[in-house]
ROBA-987167 format. One record per residue (C-alpha): residue in three letters; x, y, z negated. Coordinates in Angstrom, 2 decimals. Layout:
BEGIN
tornu ALA; u X; v Y; w Z
...
//
This chain:
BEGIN
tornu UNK; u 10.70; v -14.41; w -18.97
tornu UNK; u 7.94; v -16.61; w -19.95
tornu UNK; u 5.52; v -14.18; w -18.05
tornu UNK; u 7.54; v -14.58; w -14.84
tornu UNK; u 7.80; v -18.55; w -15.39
tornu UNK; u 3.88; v -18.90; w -15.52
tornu UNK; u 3.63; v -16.71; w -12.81
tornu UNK; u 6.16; v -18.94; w -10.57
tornu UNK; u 4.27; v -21.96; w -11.45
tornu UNK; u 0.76; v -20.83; w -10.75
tornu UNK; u 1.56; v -19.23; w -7.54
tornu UNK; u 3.52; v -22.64; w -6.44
tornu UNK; u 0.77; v -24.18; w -7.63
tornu UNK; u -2.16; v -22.75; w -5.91
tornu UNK; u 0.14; v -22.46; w -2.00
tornu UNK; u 0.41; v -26.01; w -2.14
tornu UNK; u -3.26; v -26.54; w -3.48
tornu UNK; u -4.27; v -24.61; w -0.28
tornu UNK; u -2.15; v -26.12; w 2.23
tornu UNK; u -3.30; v -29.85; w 0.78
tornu UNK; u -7.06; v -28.66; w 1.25
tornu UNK; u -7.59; v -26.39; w 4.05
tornu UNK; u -6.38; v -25.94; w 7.37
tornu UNK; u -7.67; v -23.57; w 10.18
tornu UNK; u -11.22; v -24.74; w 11.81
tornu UNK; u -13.87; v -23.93; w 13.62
tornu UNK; u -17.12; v -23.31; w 11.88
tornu UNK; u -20.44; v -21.44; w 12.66
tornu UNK; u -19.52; v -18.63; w 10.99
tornu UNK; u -15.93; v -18.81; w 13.39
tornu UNK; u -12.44; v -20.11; w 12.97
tornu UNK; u -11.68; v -19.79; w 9.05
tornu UNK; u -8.07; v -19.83; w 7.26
tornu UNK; u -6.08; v -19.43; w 4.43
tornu UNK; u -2.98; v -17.77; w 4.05
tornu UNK; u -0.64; v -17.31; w 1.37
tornu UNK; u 2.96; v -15.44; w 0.77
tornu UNK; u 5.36; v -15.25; w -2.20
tornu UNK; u 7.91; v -12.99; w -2.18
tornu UNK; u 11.01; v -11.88; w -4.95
tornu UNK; u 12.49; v -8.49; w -4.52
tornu UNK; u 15.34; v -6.31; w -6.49
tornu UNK; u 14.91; v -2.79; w -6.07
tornu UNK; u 17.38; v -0.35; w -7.50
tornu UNK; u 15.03; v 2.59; w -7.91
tornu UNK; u 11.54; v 1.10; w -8.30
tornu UNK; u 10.16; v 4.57; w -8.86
tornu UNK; u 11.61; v 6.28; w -5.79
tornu UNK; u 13.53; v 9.01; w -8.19
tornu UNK; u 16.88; v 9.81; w -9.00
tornu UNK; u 18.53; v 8.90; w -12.40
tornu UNK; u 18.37; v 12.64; w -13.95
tornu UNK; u 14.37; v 12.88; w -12.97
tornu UNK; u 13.76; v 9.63; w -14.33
tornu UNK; u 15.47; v 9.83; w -17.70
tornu UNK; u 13.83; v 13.46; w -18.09
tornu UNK; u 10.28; v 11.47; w -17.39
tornu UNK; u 11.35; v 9.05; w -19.58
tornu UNK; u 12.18; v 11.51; w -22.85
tornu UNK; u 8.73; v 12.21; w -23.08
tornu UNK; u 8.80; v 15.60; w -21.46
tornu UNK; u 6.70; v 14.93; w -18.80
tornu UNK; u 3.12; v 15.08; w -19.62
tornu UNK; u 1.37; v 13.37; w -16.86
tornu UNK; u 3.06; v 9.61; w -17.44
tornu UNK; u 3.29; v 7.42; w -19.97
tornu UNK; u 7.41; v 6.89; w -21.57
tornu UNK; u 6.80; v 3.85; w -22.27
tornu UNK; u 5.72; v 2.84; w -18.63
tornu UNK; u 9.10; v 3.51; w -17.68
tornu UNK; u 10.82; v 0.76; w -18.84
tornu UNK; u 13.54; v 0.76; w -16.53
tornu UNK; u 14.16; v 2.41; w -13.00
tornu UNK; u 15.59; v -0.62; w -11.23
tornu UNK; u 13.41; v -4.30; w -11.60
tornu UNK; u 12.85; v -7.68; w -10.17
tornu UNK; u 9.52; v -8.11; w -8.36
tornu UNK; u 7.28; v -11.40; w -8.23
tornu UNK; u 4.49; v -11.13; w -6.16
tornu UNK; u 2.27; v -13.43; w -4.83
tornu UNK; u -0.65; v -12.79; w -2.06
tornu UNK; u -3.56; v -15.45; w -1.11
tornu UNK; u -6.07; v -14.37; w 1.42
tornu UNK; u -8.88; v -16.01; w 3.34
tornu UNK; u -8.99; v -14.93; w 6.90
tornu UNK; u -11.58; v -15.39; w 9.76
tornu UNK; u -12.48; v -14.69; w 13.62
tornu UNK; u -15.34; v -15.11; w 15.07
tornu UNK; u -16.69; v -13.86; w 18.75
tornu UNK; u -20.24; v -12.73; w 19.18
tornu UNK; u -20.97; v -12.18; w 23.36
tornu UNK; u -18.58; v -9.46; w 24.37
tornu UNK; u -17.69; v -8.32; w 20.77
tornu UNK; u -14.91; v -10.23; w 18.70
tornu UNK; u -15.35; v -9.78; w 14.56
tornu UNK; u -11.74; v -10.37; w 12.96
tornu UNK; u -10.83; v -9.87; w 8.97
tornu UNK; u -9.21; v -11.05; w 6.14
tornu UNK; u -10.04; v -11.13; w 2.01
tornu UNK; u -7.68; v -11.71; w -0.85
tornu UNK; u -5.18; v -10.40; w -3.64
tornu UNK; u -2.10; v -9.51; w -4.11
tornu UNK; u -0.29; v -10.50; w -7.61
tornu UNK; u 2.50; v -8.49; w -8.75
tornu UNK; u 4.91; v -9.36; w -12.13
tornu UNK; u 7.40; v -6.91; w -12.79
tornu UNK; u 10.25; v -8.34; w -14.99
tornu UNK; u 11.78; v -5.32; w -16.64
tornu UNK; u 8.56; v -2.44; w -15.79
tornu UNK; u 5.76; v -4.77; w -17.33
tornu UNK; u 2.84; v -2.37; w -17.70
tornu UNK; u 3.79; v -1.87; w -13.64
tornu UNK; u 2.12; v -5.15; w -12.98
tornu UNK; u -1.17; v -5.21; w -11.20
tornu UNK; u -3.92; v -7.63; w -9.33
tornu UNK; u -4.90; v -5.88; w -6.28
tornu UNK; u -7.51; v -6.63; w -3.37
tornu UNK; u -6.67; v -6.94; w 0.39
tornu UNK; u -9.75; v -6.85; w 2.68
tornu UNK; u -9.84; v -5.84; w 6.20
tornu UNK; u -12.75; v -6.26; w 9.20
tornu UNK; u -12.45; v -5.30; w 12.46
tornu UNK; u -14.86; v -5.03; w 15.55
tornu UNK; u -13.98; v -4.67; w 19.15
tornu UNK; u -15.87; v -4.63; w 22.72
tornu UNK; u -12.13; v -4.87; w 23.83
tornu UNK; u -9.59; v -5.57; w 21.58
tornu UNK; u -6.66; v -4.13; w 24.05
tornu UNK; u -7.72; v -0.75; w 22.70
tornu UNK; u -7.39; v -1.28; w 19.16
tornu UNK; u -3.73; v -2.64; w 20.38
tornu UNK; u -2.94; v 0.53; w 22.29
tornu UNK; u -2.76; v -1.45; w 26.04
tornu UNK; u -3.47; v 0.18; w 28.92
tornu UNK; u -4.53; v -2.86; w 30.71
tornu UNK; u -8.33; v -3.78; w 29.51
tornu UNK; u -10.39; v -6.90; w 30.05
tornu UNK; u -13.57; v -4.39; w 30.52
tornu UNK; u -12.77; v -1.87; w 32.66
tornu UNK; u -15.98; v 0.50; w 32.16
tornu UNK; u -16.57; v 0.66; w 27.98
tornu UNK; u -14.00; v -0.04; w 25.26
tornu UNK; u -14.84; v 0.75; w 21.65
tornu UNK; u -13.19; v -0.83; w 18.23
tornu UNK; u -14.08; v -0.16; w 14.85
tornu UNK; u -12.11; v -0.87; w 11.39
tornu UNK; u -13.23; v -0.83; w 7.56
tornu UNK; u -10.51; v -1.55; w 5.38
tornu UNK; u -10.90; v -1.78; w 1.29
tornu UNK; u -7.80; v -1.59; w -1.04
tornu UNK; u -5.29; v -0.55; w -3.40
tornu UNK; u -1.57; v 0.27; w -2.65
tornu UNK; u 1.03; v 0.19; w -4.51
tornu UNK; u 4.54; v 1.30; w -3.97
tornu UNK; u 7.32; v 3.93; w -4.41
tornu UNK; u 7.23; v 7.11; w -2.35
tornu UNK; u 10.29; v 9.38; w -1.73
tornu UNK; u 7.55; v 12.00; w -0.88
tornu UNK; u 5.95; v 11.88; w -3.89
tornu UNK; u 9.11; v 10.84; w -6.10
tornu UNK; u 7.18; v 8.24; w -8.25
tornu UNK; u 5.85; v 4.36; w -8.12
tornu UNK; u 2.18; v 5.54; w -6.65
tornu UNK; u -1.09; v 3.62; w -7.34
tornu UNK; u -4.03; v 4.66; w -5.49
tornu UNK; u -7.41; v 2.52; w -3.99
tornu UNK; u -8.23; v 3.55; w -0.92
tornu UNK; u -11.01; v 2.97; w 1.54
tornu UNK; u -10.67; v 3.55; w 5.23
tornu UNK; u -13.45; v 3.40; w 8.37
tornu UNK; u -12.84; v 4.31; w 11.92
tornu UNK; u -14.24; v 4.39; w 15.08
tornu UNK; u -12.46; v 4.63; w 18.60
tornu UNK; u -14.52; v 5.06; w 21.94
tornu UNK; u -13.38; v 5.04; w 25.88
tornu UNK; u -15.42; v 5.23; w 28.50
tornu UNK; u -13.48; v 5.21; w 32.19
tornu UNK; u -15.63; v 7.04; w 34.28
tornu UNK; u -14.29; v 6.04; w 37.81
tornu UNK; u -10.85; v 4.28; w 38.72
tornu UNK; u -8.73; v 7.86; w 37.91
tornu UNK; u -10.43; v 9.41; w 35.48
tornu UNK; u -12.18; v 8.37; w 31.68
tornu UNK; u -12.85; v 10.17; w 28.57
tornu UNK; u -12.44; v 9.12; w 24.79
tornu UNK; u -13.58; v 10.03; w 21.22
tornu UNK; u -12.55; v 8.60; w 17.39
tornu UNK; u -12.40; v 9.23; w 14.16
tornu UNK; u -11.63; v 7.34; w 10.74
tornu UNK; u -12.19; v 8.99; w 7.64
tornu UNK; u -9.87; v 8.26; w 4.39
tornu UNK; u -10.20; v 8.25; w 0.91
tornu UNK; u -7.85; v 7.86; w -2.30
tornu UNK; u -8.39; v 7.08; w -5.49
tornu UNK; u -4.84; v 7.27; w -7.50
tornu UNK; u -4.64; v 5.84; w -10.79
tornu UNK; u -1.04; v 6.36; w -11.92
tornu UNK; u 0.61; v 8.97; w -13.67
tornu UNK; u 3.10; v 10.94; w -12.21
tornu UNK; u 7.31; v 11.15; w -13.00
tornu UNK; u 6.69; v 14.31; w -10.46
tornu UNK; u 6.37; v 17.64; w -12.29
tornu UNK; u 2.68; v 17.88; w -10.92
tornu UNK; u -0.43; v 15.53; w -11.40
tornu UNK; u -2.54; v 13.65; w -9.18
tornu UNK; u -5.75; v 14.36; w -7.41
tornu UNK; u -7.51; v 12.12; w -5.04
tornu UNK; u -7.04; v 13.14; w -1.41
tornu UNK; u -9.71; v 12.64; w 1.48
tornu UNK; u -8.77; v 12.90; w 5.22
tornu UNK; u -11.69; v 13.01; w 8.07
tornu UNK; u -10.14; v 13.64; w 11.66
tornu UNK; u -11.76; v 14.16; w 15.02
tornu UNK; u -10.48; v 13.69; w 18.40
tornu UNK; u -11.62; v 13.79; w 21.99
tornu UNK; u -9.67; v 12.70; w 24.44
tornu UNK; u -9.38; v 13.07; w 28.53
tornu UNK; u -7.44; v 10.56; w 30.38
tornu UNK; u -6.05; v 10.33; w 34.10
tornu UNK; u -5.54; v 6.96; w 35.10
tornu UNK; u -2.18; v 6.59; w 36.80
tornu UNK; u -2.29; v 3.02; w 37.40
tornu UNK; u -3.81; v 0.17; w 36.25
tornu UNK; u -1.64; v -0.17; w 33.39
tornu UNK; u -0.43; v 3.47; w 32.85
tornu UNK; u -2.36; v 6.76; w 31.57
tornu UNK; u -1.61; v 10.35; w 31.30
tornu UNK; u -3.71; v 11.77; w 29.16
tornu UNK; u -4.65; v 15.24; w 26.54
tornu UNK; u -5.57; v 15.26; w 23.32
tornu UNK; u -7.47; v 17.25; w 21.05
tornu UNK; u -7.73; v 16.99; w 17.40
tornu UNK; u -9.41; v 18.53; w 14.34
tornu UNK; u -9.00; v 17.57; w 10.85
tornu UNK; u -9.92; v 18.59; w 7.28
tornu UNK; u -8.29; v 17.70; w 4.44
tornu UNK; u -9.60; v 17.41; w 0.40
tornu UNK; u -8.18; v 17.12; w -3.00
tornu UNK; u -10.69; v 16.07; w -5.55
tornu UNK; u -10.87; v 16.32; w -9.21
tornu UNK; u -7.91; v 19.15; w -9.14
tornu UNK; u -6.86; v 19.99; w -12.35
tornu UNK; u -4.99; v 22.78; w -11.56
tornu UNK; u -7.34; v 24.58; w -9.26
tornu UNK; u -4.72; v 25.08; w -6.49
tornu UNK; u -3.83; v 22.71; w -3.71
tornu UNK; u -2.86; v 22.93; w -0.41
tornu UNK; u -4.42; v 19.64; w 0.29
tornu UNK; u -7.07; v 21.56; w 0.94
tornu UNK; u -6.58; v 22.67; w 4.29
tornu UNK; u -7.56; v 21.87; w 8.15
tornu UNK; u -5.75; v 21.50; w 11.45
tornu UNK; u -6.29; v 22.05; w 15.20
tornu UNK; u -3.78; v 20.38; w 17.47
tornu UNK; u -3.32; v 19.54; w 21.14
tornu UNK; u -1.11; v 17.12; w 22.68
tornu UNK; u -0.40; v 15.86; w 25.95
tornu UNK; u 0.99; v 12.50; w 26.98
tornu UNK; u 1.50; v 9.13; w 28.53
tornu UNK; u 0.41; v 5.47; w 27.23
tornu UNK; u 1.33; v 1.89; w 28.68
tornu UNK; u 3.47; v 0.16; w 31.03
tornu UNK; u 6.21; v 2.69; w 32.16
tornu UNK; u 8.06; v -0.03; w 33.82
tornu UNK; u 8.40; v -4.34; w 33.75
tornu UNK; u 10.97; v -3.24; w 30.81
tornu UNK; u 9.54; v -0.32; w 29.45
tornu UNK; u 6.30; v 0.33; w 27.62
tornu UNK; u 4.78; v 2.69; w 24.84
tornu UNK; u 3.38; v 5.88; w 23.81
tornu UNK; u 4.81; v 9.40; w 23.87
tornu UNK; u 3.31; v 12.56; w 23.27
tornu UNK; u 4.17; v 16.38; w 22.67
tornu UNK; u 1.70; v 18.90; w 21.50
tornu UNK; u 1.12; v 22.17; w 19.22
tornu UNK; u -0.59; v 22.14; w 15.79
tornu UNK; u -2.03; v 24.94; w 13.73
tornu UNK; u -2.51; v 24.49; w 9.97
tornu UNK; u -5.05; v 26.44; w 7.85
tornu UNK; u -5.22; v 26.00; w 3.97
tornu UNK; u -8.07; v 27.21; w 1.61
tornu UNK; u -5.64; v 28.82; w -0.53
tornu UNK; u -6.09; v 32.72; w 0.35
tornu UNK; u -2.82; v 33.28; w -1.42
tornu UNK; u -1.04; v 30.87; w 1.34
tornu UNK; u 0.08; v 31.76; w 5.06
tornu UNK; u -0.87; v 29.60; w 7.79
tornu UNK; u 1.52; v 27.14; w 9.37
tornu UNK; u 2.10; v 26.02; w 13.22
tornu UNK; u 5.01; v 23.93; w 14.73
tornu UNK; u 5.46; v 21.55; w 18.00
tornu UNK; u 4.67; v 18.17; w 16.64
tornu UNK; u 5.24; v 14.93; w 18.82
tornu UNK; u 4.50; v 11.16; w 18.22
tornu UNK; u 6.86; v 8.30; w 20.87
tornu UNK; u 6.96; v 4.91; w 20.38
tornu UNK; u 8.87; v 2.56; w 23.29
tornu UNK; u 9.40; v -0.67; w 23.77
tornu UNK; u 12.01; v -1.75; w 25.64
tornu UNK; u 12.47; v -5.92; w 26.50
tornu UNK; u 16.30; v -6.38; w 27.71
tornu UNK; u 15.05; v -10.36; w 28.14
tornu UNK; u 13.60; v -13.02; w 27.07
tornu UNK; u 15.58; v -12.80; w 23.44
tornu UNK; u 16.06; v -8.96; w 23.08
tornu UNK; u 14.25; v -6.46; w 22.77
tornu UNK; u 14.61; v -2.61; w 20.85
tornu UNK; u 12.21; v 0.33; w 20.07
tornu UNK; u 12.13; v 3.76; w 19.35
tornu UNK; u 10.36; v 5.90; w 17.45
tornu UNK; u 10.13; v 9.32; w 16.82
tornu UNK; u 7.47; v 11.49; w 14.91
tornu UNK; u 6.92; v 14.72; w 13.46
tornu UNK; u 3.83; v 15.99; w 11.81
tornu UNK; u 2.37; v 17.85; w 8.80
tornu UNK; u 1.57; v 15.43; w 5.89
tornu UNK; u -0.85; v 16.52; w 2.72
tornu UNK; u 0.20; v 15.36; w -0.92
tornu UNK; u -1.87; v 14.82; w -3.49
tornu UNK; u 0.18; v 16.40; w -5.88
tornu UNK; u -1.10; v 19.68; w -4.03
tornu UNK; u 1.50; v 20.46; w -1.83
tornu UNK; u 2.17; v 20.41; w 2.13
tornu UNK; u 4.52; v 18.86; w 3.92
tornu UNK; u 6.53; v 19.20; w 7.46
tornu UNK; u 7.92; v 15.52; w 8.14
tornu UNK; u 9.88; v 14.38; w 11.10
tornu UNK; u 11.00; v 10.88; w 11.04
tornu UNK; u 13.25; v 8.44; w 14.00
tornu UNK; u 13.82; v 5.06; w 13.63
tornu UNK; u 15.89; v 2.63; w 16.09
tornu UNK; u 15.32; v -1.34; w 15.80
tornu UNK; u 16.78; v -4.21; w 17.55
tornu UNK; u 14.48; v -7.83; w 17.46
tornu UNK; u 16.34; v -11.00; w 18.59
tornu UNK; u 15.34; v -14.22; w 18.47
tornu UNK; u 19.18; v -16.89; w 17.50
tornu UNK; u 17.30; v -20.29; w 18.34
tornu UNK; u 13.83; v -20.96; w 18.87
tornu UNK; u 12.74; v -20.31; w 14.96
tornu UNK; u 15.02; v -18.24; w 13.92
tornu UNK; u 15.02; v -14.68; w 14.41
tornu UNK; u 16.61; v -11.61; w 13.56
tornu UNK; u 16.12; v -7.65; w 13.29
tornu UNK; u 17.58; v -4.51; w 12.40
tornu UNK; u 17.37; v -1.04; w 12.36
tornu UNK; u 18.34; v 2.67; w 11.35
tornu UNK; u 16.40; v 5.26; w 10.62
tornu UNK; u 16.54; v 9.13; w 9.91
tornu UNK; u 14.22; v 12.46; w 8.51
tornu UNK; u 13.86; v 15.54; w 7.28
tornu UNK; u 10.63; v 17.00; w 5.13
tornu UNK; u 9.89; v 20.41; w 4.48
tornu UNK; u 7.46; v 21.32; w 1.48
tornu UNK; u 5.12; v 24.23; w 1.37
tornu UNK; u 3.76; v 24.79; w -2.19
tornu UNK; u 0.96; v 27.15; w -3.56
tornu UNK; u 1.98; v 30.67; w -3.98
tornu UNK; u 0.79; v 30.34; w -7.51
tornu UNK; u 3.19; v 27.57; w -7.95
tornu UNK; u 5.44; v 28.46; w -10.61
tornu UNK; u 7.41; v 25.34; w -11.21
tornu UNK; u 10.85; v 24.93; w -9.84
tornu UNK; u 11.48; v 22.43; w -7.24
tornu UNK; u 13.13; v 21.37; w -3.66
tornu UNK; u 12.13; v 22.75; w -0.69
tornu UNK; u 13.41; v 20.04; w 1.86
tornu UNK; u 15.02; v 16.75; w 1.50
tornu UNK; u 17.08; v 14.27; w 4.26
tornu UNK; u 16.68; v 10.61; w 4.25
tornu UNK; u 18.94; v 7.78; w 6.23
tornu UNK; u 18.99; v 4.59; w 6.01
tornu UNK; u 19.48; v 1.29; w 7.52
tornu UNK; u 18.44; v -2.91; w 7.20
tornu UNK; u 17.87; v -5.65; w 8.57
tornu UNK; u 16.00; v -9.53; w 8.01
tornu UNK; u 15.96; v -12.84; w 9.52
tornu UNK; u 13.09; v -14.79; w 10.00
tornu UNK; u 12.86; v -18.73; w 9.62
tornu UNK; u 10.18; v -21.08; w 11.24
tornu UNK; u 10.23; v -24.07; w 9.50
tornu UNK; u 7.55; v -25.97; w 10.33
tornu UNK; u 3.70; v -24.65; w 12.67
tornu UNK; u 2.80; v -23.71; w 8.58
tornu UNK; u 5.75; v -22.30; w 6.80
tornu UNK; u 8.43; v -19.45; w 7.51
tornu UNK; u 10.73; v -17.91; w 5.31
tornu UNK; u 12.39; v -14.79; w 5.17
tornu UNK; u 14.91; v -12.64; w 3.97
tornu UNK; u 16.01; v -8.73; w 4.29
tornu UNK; u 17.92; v -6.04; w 3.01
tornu UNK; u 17.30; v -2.33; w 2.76
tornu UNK; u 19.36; v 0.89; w 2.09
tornu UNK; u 18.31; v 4.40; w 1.62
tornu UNK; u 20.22; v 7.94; w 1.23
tornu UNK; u 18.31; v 10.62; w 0.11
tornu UNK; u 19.28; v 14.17; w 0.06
tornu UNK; u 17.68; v 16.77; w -1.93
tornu UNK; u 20.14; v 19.46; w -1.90
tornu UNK; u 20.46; v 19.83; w -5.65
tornu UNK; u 20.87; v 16.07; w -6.32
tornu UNK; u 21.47; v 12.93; w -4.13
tornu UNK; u 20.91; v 9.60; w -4.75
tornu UNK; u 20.73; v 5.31; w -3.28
tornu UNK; u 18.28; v 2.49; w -3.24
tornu UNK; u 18.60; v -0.60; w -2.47
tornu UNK; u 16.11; v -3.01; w -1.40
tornu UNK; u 16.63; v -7.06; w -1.29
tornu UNK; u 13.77; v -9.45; w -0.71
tornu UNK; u 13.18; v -13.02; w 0.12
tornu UNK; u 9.66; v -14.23; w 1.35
tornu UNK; u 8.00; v -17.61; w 2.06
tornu UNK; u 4.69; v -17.20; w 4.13
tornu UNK; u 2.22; v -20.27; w 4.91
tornu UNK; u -0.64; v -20.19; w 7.35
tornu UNK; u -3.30; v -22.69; w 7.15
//
């Protein structure tokens, strides 16, 4: 208690500290900020796990984590997040980024706590590509590239624990529109993770690296509409494998085919359909293929509502060695009460198939089903403060067991 007093205080402290001193302004290096959030949440199952897996973790029986790091497997969260943020525009390219922390106090899971950085830079010739919008403000070239330096924390259903990894991230996208119908693209972003954290799984960690490649041929419809196809090839790593075997190890080839932009005055977003083939490294394990699809629409009913849609399904590498066939649809609603105050919602629904290695031996589910619902409102309450508040519930299904979580936060955000 006297840990999550001092922690109150200092973070009260320093937001009002920074919105005394600094403001956003100009400057030659470009218009700099500060920005700061603090934020209370009770989560029910902190770790992501049932109540059998986590008392078996927690008897000592599990030899990749700690017992005593399991304290408790629901807990109140303090966490606090001050950031420095700039933009600056150089000729036809516009540099955009942000550096801080992120505090986190656990009240009941104390050796959870953890000071974490958040750093992100972006570069783009035309930043309507890095936002996925058809319509561009260069018509010829369009290129944007992110770097992105971190840790995340969180609980994963996937992965059944409270998972702790740093992770770096670089990518690259490229268009070049050849003539008024037609224009060809290329990216790329490589990813790697560093996981720290022991695992209430029955399997260990390894750090995972992803490097994909895609070309990509486009037919320009209209001005703010593209058909296009999409080819993609990535490999997948797991390094410092203890156990020799992982099917994180493994590459993919997958097409796609598919439309991006304004659909109608109402109706805008991304849809595609294609065919993926999955190769692991493991000898002992059969390829994989299956139609995988990506959608996301936006739909504006008027100047207050508005809903979207999304629905994905695609293979998903662990780094506890396994594979993993996800498909995942969610369905929101954003509307805005009274001029600063807003609302949303939304429901959402999967399914996850795992593939382990043949030499697997240990005895495990082979598919779970999620659902789940929330919703938040949003408060403006003055051009530097907004507040807001949410609640979250989740049903998972594993077919042997079942279990709940619920999720209630409260957040106050300032922008200086």
């Amino acid at each position: 208690m006297i840990k999550t007093m001092r922690f109150l205080t200092l973070a009260l402290l320093l937001s009002n500290f920074l919105c005394f001193l600094y403001s956003a302004k100009d400057t030659p290096l470009g218009q700099i900020g500060v920005s700061a959030s603090l934020s209370g949440s009770y989560d029910s199952r902190v770790f992501g796990v049932s109540s059998s897996l986590f008392n078996e973790s927690r008897s000592g029986s599990n030899p990749y984590i700690l017992s005593e790091e399991l304290e408790s497997e629901d807990d109140f969260i303090l966490k606090f997040s001050p950031a420095v943020y700039f933009n600056k525009k150089i000729s036809l390219l516009k540099l955009s980024g942000s550096a801080g922390v992120e505090i986190a106090q656990f009240v009941k899971n104390s050796n959870k706590s953890y000071v974490i950085p958040i750093t992100t830079l972006v570069i783009d010739f035309d930043d309507t590509l890095s936002k996925n919008k058809r319509f561009s403000n260069n018509a010829k070239i369009r290129f944007d590239a992110t770097f992105d330096v971190g840790q995340q924390v969180g609980a994963s259903i996937l992965e059944q624990d409270l998972v702790s990894y740093t992770y770096f991230t670089s990518g690259l996208n490229f268009r070049y529109n050849h003539s008024t119908k037609f224009g060809i693209g290329a990216g790329t972003d490589y990813t790697y993770r560093h996981y720290q954290s022991g695992s209430t799984g029955p399997r260990p960690y390894s750090d995972l690296s992803s490097l994909p490649l895609r070309a990509r041929a486009f037919y320009i419809y209209s001005e703010k509409l593209d058909l296009f196809t999409e080819y993609s090839y990535t490999v997948s790593k797991s390094h410092n494998n203890s156990t020799g075997q992982s099917l994180a190890d493994s590459s993919s080839h997958t097409i796609s085919f598919g439309v991006n932009g304004d659909i109608s005055s109402k109706l805008s977003g991304i849809a595609s359909v294609g065919y993926s083939h999955l190769n692991f490294d493991n000898a002992m394990t059969a390829s994989q293929q299956t139609i995988i699809s990506s959608l996301t629409l936006n739909w504006k009913y008027n100047q207050k509502t508005s809903s979207n849609f999304s629905l994905s399904r695609s293979f998903i590498p662990s780094a506890q060695g396994f594979s993993n066939l996800s498909t995942s649809a969610q369905f929101g609603v954003n509307h805005r009460f009274i001029e600063n105050l807003t609302g949303s919602g939304y429901v959402t629904a999967g399914f996850s198939e795992y593939t382990y290695p043949a030499s697997d031996t240990l005895e495990d589910v082979s598919s779970f089903s999620n659902y789940g619902f929330g919703f938040s409102i949003r408060k403006l309450i003055n051009k530097f403060f907004s507040i807001r508040g949410g609640y979250d519930f989740s049903y998972i299904d594993r077919g042997s067991e079942d279990f709940d979580r619920h999720v209630l936060q409260i957040q106050m955000t300032g922008k200086f």
